[in-house]
C-alpha positions in Angstrom: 10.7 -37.1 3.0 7.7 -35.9 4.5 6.4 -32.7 4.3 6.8 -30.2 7.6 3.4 -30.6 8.9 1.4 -27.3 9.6 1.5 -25.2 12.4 -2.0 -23.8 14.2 -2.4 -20.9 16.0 -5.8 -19.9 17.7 -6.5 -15.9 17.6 -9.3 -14.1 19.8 -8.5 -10.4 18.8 -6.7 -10.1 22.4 -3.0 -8.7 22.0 -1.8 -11.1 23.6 -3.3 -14.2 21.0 -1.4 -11.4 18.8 2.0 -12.4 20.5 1.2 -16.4 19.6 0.9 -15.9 16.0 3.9 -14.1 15.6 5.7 -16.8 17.9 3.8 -19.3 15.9 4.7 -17.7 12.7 9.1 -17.9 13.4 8.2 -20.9 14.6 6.7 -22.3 11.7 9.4 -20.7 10.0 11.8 -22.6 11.7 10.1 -25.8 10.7 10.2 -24.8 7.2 6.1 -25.4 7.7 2.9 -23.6 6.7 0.8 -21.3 9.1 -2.7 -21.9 9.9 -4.4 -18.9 12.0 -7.7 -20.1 13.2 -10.6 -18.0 14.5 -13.7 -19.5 16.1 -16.6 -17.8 16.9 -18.5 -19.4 19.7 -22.5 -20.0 18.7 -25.0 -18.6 19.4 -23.9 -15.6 20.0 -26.3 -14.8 22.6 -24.7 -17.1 24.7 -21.6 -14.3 25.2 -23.8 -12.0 27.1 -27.2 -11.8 29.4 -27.8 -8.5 27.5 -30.6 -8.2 25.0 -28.8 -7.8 21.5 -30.5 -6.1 18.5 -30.5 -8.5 15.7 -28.6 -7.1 13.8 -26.0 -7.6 16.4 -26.3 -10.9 16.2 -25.6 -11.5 12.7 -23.2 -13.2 11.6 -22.3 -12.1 8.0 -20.8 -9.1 9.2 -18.9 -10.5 12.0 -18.0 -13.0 10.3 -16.6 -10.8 7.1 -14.6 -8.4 9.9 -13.1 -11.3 11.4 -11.7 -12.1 7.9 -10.3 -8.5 7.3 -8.2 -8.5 10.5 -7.2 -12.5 9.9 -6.0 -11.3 6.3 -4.3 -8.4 8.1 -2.3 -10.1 10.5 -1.2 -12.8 7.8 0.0 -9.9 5.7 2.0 -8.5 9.3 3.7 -12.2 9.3 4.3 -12.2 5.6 6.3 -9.0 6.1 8.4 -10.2 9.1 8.8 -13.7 7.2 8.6 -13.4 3.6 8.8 -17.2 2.7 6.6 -18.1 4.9 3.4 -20.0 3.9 0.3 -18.7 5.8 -3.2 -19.8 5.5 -6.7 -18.3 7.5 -10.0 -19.4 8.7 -12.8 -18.0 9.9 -15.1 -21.5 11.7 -18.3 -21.2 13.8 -18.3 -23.3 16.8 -17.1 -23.5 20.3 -13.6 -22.7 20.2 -11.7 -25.9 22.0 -13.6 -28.3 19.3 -12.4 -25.9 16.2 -9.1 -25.8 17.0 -9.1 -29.2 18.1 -10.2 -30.1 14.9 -7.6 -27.8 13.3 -5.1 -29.4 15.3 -5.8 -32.9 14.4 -3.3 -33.0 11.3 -0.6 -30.4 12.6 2.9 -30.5 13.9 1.9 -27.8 16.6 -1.1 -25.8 18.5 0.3 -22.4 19.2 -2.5 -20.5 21.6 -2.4 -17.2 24.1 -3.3 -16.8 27.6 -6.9 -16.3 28.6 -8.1 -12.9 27.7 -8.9 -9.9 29.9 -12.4 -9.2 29.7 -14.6 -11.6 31.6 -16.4 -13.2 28.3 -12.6 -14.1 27.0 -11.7 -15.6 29.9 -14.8 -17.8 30.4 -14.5 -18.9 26.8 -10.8 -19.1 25.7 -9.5 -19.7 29.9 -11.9 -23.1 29.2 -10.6 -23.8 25.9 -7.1 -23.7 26.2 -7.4 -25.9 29.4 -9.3 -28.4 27.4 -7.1 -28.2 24.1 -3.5 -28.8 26.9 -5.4 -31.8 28.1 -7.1 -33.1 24.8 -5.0 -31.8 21.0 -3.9 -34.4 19.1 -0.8 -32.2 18.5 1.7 -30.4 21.5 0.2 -27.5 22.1 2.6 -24.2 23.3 0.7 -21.5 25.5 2.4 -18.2 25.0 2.2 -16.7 28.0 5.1 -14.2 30.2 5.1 -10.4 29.9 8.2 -10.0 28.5 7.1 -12.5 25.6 4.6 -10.1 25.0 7.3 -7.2 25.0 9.4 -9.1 22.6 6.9 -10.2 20.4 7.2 -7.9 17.6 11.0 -7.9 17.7 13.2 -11.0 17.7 10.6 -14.3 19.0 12.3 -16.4 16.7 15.6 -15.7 19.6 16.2 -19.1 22.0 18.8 -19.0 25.0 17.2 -21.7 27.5 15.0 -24.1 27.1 13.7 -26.4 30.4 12.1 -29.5 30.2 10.5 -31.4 32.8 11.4 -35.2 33.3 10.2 -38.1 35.4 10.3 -41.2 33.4 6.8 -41.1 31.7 5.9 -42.2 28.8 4.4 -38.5 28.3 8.0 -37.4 29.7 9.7 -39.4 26.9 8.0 -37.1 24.2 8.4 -34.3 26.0 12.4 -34.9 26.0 12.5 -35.8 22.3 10.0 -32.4 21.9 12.8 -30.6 23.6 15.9 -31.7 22.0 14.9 -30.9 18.8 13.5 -27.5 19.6 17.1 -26.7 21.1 18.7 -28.0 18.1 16.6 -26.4 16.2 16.9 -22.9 18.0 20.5 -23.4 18.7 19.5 -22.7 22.5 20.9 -24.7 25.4 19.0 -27.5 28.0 18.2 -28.0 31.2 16.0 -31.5 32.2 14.9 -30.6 35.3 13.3 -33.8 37.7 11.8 -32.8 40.2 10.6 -35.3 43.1 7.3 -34.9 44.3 7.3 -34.6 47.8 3.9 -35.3 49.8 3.3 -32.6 52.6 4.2 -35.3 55.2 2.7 -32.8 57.8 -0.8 -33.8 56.5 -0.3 -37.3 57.6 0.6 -38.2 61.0 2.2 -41.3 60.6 4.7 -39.3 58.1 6.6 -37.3 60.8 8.5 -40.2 62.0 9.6 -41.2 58.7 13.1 -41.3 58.5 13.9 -40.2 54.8 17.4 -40.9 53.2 17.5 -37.6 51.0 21.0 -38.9 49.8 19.6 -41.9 48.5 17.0 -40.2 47.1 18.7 -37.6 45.1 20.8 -40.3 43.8 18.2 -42.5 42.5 16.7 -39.3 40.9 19.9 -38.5 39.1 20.1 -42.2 37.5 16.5 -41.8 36.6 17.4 -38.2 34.9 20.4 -40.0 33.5 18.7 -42.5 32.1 16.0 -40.9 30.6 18.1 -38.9 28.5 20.5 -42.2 27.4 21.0 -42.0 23.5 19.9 -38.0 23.5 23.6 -37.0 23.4 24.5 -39.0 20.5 21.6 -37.8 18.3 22.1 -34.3 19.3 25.5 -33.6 20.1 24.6 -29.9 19.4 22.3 -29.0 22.2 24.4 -28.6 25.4 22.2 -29.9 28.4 22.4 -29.3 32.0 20.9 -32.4 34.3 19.7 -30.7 37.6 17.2 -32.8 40.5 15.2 -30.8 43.2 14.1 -32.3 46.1 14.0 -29.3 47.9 10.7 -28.0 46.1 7.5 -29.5 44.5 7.7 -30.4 40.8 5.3 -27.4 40.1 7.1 -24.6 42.0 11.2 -26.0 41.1 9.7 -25.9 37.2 8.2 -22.5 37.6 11.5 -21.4 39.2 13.6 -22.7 36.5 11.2 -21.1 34.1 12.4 -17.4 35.2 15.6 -17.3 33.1 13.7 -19.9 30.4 12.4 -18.9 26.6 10.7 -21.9 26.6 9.3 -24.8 29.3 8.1 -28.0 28.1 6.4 -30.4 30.1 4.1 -33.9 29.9 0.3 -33.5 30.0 0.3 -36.9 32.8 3.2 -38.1 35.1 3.2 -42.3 35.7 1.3 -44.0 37.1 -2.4 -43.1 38.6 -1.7 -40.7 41.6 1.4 -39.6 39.9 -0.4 -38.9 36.7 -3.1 -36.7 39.3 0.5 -35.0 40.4 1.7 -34.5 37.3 -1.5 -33.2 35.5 -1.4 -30.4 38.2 2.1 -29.6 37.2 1.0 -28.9 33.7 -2.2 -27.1 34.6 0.3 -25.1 37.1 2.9 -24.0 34.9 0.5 -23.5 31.6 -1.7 -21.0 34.3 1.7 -19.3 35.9 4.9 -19.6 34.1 6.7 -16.6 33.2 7.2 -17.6 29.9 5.5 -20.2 27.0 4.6 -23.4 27.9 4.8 -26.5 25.4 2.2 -29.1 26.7 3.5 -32.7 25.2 0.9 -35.5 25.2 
């Protein structure tokens, strides 16, 4: 049997990158994996500011050698909460979406935060993480939500609901098997949400004489829900799941509201097709910039 392949989690300094390593870290746990914490610092340095540094502000031996100390500090703060667990640091020089990129090329999972606060974070890590959803080899789970922030430090190992997006992609298909063996896993329940996309039919004139048969529609949606979670049942007769189709709401917004009672959302980087892959990609970039709690991105 293979080995549990290692989990990666990016860390700025911010508290909330703080929050993803500890999630990270149970999760990793959970997997019975090894923890990778990776810092990058973008180069040159003179490129984070228009001020004129001293030299001496710009080199890197000492940042580099305090970036160590609080690495090694926050892998002795997940070694206490998890005693078993395997963790690993590193300190790389580089633009930040290409590092962990890299890092992420043999791992099981790319655990990152939200942008930063300050304006330098959230030019450099806003940039990154957008890339990294759209471009690691791995899934990649944005930790985002206030109260995942608040519970952090006390029990983020602790899964209820878990929502996944469906709509018969191939990137939907992963995302699915992604979910159900998180919930197994977690012992949390499911809900596959599809959600179909409407167009705003008042931007096209022709649209407003459209007669639309939302019966048939909401049917053909449930067999496509249906059948994209045939077999699932069998193979995971553990996870309760819940089948739900909105037509009454953009993908987007009906994921985002299903998110609010959610511990996790998991979605598909690119629906099918061309303009649906446009559609979906702006779902993911949607609920990655605005859920109210972590976001796993499934290529």
């Amino acid at each position: 049997m293979a080995a549990p392949k290692t989990v990666v989690a990016g860390f700025d300094g911010s508290a909330q990158s703080r929050s993803a390593v500890w999630w990270a870290a149970y999760e990793a746990s959970s997997r019975n994996a090894p923890l990778l914490i990776v810092h990058a610092f973008p180069v040159p340095l003179e490129e984070l500011t228009r001020l004129r540094l001293p030299s001496e502000a710009l080199e890197i031996g000492p940042l580099r050698s305090a970036a160590e100390r609080l690495l090694d500090e926050l892998a002795g703060e997940c070694g206490s909460m998890l005693p078993s667990l395997e963790v690993h640091t590193e300190v790389r020089m580089g633009h930040p979406a290409a590092i962990l990129g890299d890092a992420a090329a043999e791992s099981g999972l790319l655990v990152l935060g939200p942008p930063g606060l300050s304006r330098t974070r959230r030019v450099l890590l806003g940039s990154a993480s957008a890339e990294l959803v759209r471009t690691a080899p791995a899934p990649v789970v944005v930790v985002r939500g206030e109260r995942e922030h608040q519970r952090a430090a006390q029990d983020p190992a602790h899964f209820e609901r878990v929502v996944v997006g469906v709509d018969g992609s191939a990137c939907s298909v992963r995302a699915i098997e992604f979910a159900h063996e998180f919930a197994s896993r977690h012992q949390a329940g499911l809900l596959a949400l599809l959600a179909w996309n409407q167009l705003p039919t008042d931007a096209i004139p022709a649209a407003s004489g459209w007669a639309m048969d939302w019966g048939d529609i909401t049917r053909a949606c449930q067999r496509e829900l249906s059948e994209s979670l045939a077999g699932y049942r069998e193979r995971y007769p553990e996870v309760s799941v819940h089948q739900e189709v909105a037509t009454s709401q953009p993908a987007a917004e009906a994921l985002l509201t299903a998110a609010e009672n959610a511990d996790l959302l998991i979605v598909g980087t690119h629906g099918r097709g061309t303009f649906r892959a446009t559609l979906l990609g702006s779902v993911s970039h949607a609920v990655v910039h605005y859920a109210p709690c972590p976001v796993a991105v499934v290529r």
